[in-house]
C-alpha positions in Angstrom: 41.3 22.2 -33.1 40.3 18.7 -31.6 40.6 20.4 -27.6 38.4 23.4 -29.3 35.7 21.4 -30.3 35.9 18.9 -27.2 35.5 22.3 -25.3 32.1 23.2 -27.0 31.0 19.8 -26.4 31.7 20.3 -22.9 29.8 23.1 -22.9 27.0 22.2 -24.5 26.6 19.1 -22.3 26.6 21.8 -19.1 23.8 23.9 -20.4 21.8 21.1 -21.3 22.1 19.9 -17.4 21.9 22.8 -15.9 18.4 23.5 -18.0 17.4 19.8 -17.2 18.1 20.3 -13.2 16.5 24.3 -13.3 13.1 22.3 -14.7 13.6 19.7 -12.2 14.0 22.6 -9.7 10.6 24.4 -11.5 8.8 21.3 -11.4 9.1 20.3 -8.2 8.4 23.8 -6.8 5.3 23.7 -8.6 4.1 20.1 -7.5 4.4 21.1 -3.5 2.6 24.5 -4.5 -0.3 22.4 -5.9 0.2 19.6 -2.9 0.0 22.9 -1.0 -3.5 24.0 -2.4 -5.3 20.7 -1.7 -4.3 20.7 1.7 -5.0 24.0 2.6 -8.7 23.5 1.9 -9.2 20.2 3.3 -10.4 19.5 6.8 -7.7 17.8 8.8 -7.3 16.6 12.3 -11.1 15.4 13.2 -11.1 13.7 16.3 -14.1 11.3 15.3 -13.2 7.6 15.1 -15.0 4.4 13.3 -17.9 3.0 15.4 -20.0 0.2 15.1 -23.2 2.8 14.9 -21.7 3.9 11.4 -22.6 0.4 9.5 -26.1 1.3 10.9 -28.4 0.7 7.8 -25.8 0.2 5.1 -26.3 -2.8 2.6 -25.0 -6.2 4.2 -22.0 -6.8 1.5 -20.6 -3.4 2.4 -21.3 -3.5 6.4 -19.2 -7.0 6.1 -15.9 -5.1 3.9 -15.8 -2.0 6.6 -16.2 -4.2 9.3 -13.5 -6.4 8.0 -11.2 -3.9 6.7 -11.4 -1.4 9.8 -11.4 -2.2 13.4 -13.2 -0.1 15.8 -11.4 3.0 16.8 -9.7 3.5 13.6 -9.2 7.3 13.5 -11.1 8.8 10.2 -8.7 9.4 7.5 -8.2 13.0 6.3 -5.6 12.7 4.3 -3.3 10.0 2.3 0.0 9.9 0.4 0.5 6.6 -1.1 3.2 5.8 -4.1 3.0 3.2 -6.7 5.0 1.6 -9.4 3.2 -0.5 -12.3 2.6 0.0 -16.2 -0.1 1.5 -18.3 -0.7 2.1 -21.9 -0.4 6.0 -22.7 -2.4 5.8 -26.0 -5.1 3.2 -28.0 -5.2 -0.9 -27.0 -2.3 -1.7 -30.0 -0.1 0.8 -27.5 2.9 -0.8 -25.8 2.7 -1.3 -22.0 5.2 1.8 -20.2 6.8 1.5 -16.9 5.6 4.1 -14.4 6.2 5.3 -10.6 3.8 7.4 -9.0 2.9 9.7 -6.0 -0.2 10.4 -4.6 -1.7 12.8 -2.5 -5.6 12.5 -1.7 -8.0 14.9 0.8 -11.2 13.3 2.1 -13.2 16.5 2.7 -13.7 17.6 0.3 -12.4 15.2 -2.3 -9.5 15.7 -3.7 -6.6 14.0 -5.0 -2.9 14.9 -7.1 -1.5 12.2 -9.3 1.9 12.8 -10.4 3.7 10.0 -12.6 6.7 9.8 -14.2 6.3 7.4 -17.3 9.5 6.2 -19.0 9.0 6.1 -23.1 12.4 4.9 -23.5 16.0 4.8 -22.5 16.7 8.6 -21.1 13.3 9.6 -22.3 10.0 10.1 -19.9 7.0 12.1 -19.8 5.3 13.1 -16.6 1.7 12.5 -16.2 -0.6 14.6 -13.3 -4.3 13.6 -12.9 -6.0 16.2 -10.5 -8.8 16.9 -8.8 -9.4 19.9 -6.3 -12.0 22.0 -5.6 -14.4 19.7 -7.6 -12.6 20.5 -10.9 -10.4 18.4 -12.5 -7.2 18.6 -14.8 -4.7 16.6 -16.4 -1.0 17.4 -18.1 1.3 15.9 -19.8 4.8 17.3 -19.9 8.2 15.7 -21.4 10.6 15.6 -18.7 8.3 17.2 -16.8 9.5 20.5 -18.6 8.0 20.6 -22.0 4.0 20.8 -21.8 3.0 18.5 -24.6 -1.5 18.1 -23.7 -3.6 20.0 -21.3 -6.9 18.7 -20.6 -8.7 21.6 -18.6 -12.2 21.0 -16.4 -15.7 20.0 -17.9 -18.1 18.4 -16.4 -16.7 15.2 -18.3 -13.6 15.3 -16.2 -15.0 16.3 -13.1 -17.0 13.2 -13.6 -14.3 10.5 -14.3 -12.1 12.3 -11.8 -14.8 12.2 -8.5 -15.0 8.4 -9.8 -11.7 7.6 -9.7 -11.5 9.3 -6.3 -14.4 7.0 -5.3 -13.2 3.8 -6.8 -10.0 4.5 -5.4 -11.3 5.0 -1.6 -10.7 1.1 -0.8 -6.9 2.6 0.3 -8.8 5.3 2.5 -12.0 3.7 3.6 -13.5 5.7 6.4 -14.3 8.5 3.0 -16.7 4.9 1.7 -18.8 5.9 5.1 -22.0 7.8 4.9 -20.2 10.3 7.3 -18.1 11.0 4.3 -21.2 11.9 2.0 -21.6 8.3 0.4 -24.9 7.2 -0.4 -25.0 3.2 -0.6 -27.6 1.2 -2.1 -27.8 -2.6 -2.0 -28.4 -4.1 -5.4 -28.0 -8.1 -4.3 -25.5 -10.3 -1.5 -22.4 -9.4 -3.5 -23.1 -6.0 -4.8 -23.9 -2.6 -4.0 -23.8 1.1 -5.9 -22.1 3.6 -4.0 -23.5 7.4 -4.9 -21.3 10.6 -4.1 -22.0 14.4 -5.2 -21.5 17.8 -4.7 -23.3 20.3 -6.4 -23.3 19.2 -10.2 -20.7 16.8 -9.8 -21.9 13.4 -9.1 -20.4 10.2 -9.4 -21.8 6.8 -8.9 -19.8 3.1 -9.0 -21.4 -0.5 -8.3 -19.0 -2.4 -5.8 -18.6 -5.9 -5.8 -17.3 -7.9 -2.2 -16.0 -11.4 -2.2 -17.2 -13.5 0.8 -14.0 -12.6 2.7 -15.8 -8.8 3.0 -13.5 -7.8 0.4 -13.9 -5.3 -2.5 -13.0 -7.3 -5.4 -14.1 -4.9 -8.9 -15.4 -1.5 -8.9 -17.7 -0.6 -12.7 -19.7 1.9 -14.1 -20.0 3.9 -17.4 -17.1 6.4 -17.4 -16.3 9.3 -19.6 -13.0 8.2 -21.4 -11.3 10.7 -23.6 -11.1 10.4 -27.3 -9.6 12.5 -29.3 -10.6 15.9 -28.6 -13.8 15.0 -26.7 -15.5 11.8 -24.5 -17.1 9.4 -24.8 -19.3 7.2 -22.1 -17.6 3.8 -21.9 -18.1 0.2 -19.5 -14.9 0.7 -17.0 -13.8 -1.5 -14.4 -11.0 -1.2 -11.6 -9.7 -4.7 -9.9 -8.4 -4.8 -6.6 -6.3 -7.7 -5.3 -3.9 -8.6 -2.9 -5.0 -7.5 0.1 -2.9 -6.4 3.3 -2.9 -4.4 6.4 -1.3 -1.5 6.2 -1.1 1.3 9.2 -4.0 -1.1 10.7 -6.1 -1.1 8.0 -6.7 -3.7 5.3 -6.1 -2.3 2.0 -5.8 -3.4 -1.6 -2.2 -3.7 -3.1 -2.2 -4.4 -6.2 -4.6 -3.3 -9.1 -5.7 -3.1 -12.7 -8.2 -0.7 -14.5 -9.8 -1.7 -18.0 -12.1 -0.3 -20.6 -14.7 -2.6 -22.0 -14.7 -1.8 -25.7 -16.9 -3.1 -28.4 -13.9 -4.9 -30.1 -12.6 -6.3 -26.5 -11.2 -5.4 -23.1 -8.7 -2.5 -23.1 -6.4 -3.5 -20.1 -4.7 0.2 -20.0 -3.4 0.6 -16.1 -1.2 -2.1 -13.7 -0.3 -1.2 -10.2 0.8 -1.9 -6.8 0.9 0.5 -3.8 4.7 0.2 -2.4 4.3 2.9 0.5 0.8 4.5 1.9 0.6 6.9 5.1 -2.3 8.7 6.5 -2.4 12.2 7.8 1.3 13.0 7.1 1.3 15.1 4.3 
């Protein structure tokens, strides 16, 4: 009787592995499909490399970061693939902090980007997390194990939104797309600051930059749609860049935080750093 029921077990552990690794199977089939998608309709291997003549009439703060984070020559970036490692808060401000590790593939033209995390809940349990934008729609999942769809968020012009801002916010680790080349429009506001503009059809996003006197980019803010419950709302949002370092020649941001300014206090909801970023090799 006992070898009977040991035998059961047995088998029930098997299936339950062999579903777990046939998802892991699905799921990764499906992420290089989507990877596969962004690439295919971005514009890779330009030839056109950073200048002096491309800081030509740009606001003084943001001549000084490009001309300190790039040298002359620097190939323009078409594509990235960075990963990441850090915490964020998967629900409200009372919500515990969640360990997370990340890959990321971005497109400069057009803009596009695939976040795919894997956040762990608890011992043996995690969900996985994609943030997308392609074709200037954006989407966002959440799956247990990567298997189980738990939330789809589909495209409105909310998301699109938030999504081309992160993008933008986001372009101090690829920063030849912060060029006017790249379809930025910068305007200077004072010696520190300057709003950055970016659009395509209806989808338009806008961030004011801030620059430390070492020509670096030190905070990203604006007004950005944050979900809630079934809908958005517009709310103050800041990204944080520290740590700078030069990575594949250029001088990028390592570390990072993103908060929510909320009438009852600061929302500190995302903690990162960058472990591993490559251009054009994905």
């Amino acid at each position: 009787m006992v070898s009977v029921r040991l035998r059961e077990r047995v088998i029930g552990v098997v299936i339950v592995l062999l579903v777990v690794l046939a998802g892991i199977g699905w799921r990764r089939r499906k992420t290089a499909r989507h990877v596969a998608e962004l690439r295919q309709t971005a514009t890779t291997g330009r030839e056109r490399v950073f200048t002096e003549d491309d800081l030509e009439g740009l606001p003084t703060p943001v001549r000084e970061y490009l001309a300190t984070v790039m040298e002359e020559g620097q190939p323009y970036i078409d594509s990235v693939r960075l990963e990441q490692t850090g915490k964020l808060r998967p629900g409200g401000p009372t919500a515990a902090w969640k360990p997370f590790a990340a890959t990321q593939y971005v497109t400069v033209e057009p803009p596009g980007f695939i976040w795919n995390a894997s956040v762990s809940l608890g011992p043996f349990v995690s969900v996985r997390v994609r943030d997308q934008f392609h074709d200037w729609q954006g989407m966002a999942s959440v799956s247990l194990f990567g298997i189980v769809p738990l939330e789809t968020v589909d495209s409105s012009p909310e998301l699109e939104e938030a999504e081309l801002m992160r993008y933008l916010a986001e372009a101090v680790w690829y920063p030849t797309a912060l060029l006017p080349t790249a379809g930025v429009e910068w305007e200077p506001i004072d010696d520190r600051t300057a709003n950055a503009t970016i659009e395509n059809g209806d989808v338009e996003a806008s961030l004011t930059f801030s620059f430390t006197e070492d020509g670096e980019v030190a905070r990203v803010h604006a007004d950005r749609y944050r979900r809630v419950d079934d809908g958005y709302e517009s709310t103050p949002w800041s990204g944080y860049w520290r740590n700078y370092e030069t990575r594949n020649g250029i001088r990028v941001p390592t570390e990072g935080a993103v908060v929510w300014h909320l009438p009852d206090g600061d929302m500190h909801a995302w903690q990162g750093r960058i472990t591993t970023i490559q251009y054009d090799e994905f």
